[in-house]
C-alpha positions as CSV (number, residue, x, y, z in Angstrom):
1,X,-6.9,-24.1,13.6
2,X,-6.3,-21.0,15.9
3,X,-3.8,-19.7,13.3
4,X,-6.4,-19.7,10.7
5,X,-9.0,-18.3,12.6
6,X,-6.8,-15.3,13.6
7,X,-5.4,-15.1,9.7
8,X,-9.4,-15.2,8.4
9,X,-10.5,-12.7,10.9
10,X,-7.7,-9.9,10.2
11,X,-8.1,-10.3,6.3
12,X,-11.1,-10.0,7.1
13,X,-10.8,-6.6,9.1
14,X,-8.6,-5.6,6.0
15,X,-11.2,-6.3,3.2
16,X,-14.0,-4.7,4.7
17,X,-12.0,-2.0,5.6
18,X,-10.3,-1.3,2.1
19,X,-13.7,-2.2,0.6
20,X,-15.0,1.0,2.8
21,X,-12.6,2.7,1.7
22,X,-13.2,2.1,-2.2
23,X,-17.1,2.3,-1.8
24,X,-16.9,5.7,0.1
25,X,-14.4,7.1,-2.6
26,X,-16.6,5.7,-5.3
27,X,-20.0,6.8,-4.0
28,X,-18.1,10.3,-3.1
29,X,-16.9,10.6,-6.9
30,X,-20.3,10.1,-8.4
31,X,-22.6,12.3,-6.1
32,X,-19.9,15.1,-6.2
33,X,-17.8,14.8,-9.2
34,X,-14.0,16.3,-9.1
35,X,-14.8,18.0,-6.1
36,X,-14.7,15.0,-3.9
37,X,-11.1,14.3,-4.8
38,X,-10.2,17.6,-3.2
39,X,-11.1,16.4,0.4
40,X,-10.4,12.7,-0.1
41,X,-7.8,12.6,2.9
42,X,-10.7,14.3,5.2
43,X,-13.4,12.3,4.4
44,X,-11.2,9.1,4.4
45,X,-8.0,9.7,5.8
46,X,-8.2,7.8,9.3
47,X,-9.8,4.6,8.0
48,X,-6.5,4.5,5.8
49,X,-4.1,5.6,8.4
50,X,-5.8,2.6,10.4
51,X,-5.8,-0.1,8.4
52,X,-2.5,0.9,6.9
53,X,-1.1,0.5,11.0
54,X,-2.8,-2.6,11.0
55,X,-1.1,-3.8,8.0
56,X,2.3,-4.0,9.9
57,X,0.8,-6.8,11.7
58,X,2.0,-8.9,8.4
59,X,5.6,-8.3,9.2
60,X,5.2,-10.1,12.4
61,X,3.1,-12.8,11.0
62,X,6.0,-13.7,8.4
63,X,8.4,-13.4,11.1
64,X,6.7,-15.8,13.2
65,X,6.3,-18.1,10.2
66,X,2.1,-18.2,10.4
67,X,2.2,-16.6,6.7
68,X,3.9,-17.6,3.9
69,X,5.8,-14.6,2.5
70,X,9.4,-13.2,2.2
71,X,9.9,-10.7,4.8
72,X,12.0,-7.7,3.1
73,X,9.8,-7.8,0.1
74,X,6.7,-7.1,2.4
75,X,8.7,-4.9,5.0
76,X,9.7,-2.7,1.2
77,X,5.7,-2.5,0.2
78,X,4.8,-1.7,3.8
79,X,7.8,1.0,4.5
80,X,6.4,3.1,1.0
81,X,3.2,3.5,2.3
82,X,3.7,4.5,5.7
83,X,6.0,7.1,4.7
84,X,3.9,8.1,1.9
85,X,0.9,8.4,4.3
86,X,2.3,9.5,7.4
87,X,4.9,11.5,6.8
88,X,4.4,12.8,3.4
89,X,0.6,13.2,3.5
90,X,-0.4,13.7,7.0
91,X,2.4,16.4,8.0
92,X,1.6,18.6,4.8
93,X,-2.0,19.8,4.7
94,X,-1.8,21.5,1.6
95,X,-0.7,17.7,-0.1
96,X,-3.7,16.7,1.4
97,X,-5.8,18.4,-1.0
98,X,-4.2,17.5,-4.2
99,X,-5.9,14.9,-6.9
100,X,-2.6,12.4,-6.5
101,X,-4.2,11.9,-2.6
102,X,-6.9,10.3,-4.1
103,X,-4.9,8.4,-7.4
104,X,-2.8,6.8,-4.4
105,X,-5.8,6.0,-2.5
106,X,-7.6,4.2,-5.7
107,X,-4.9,2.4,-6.5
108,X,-3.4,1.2,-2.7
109,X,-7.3,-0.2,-2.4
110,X,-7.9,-1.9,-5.4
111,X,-4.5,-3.6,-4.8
112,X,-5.6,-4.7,-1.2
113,X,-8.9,-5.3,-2.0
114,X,-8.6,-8.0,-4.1
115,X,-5.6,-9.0,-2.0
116,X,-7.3,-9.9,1.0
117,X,-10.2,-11.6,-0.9
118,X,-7.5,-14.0,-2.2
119,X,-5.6,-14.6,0.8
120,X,-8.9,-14.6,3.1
121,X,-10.4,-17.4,1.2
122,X,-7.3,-19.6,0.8
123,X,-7.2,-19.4,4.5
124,X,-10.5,-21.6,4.3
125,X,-9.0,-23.4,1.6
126,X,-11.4,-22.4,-1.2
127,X,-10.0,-21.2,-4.6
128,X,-10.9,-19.6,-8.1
129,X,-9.0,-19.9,-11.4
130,X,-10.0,-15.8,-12.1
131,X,-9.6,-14.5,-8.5
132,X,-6.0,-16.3,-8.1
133,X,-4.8,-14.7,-11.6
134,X,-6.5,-11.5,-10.7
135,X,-4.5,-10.8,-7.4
136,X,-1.2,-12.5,-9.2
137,X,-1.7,-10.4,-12.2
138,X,-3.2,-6.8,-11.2
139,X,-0.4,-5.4,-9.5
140,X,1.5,-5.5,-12.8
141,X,0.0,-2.6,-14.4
142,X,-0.4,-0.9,-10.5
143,X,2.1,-1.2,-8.7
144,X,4.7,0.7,-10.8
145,X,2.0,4.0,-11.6
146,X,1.7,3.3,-7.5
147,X,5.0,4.4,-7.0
148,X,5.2,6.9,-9.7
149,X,2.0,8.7,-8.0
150,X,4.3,8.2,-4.4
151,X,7.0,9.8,-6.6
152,X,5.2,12.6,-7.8
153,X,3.5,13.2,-3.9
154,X,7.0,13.5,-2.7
155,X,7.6,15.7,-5.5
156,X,4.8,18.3,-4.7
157,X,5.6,18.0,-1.1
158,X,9.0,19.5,-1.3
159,X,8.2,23.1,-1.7
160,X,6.2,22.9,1.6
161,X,9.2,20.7,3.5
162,X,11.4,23.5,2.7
163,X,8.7,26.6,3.0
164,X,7.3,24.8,7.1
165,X,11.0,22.9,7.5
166,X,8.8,20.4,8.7
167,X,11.1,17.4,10.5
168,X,14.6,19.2,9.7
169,X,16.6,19.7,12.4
170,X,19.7,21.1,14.3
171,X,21.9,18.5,16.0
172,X,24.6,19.6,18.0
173,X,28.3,20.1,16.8
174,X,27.0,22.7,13.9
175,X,25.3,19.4,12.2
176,X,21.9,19.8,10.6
177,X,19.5,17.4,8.9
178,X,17.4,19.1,6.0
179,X,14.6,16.9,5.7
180,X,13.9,17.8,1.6
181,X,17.2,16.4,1.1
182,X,16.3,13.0,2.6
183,X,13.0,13.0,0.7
184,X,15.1,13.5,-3.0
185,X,17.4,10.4,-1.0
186,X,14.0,8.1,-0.3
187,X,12.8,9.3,-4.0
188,X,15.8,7.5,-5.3
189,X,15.7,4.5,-3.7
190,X,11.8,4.5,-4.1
191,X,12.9,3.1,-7.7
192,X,15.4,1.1,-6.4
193,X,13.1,-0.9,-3.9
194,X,10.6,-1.0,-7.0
195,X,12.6,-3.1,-9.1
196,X,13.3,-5.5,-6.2
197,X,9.9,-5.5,-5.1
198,X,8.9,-6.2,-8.7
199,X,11.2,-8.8,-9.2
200,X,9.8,-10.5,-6.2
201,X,6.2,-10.3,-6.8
202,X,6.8,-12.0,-10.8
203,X,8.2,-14.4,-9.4
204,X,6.0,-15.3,-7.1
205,X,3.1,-14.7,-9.8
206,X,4.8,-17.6,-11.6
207,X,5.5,-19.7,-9.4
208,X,1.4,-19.6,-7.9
209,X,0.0,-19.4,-11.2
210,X,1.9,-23.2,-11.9
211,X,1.5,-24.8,-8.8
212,X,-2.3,-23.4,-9.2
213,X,-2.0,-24.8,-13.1
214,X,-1.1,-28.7,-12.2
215,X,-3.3,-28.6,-9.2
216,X,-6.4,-28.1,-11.7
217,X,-5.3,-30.9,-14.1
218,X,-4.9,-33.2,-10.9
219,X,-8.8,-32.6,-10.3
């Protein structure tokens, strides 16, 4: 009972937070057109950053076995974003202005939103056919132009990694770490995790959408 009291309560955090999120952007968009896309990451920016920290709270819950998920699949999804957002996005202001910002932001929210309205209602153990093929089906189409909008941050980001030489380093013995060079490393395996990740989540899609399937003919 406790369990699914404290799982209810932080999806529901998450929802209303992503909702936020999504209605802000939204409402932002249609008062001020394009020009609202430029200061996205001002206007929205910490709510993200916080709910995006919050989010690592699902790692723990998988590893303490009070939700149901595979725990390297998760930790990859989790990992993309927090390097994305933190490092990528908050160290560079001038990324911070540009129209992937808010592409990212879309995308990450609709993806959670619908998420978290799934997972917060199965806590309670209340269902629908659409909103159960809905969060097992919409990443399809996202996730990948999610990371290809990740990809294409990193890729605008390196001019200003090697202009600032933000997080590269000198370490002792003549050794030096060039942080662009890590960021073309991450890009690579950005793909890599992505077809694991992928592979994961269809699975998954299949096997919820067929227990889902004989629990309906049962009723």
């Amino acid at each position: 009972y406790r369990k699914n009291v404290y799982l209810f309560v932080y999806y529901l955090i998450q929802f209303c937070g992503h909702s936020w999120i999504f209605t802000n952007m939204t409402v932002r968009f249609f008062s001020f057109g394009k020009d609202s896309m430029i200061d996205t990451f001002y206007a929205i920016g910490l709510v993200m950053r916080i709910c995006q920290s919050i989010s690592l709270l699902e790692l723990l819950h998988i590893y303490v076995g009070i939700e149901s998920n595979h725990l390297f699949p998760r930790f990859l999804q989790l990992t993309e974003r927090i390097i994305i957002l933190f490092v990528v996005i908050t160290s560079q202001e001038e990324i911070q202005e540009k129209y992937v910002v808010c592409v990212l932001f879309i995308f990450w929210n609709l993806l959670d939103m619908v998420r978290y309205t799934h997972s917060m209602l199965a806590v309670i153990g209340t269902s629908y056919a659409v909103l159960t093929w809905l969060s097992q089906t919409l990443w399809m189409p996202i996730y990948p132009l999610c990371v290809l909008a990740e990809a294409f941050a990193i890729y605008q980001s390196l001019p200003y990694f090697e202009s600032f030489g933000t997080y590269s380093a000198k370490l002792p013995f003549d050794l030096t770490i060039y942080f662009p060079y890590v960021l073309k490393l991450y890009l690579m395996m950005l793909f890599i995790g992505m077809y694991f990740t992928y592979s994961h989540l269809y699975s998954e899609r299949r096997d919820v959408l067929r227990i889902f399937s004989t629990k309906k003919k049962k009723m």
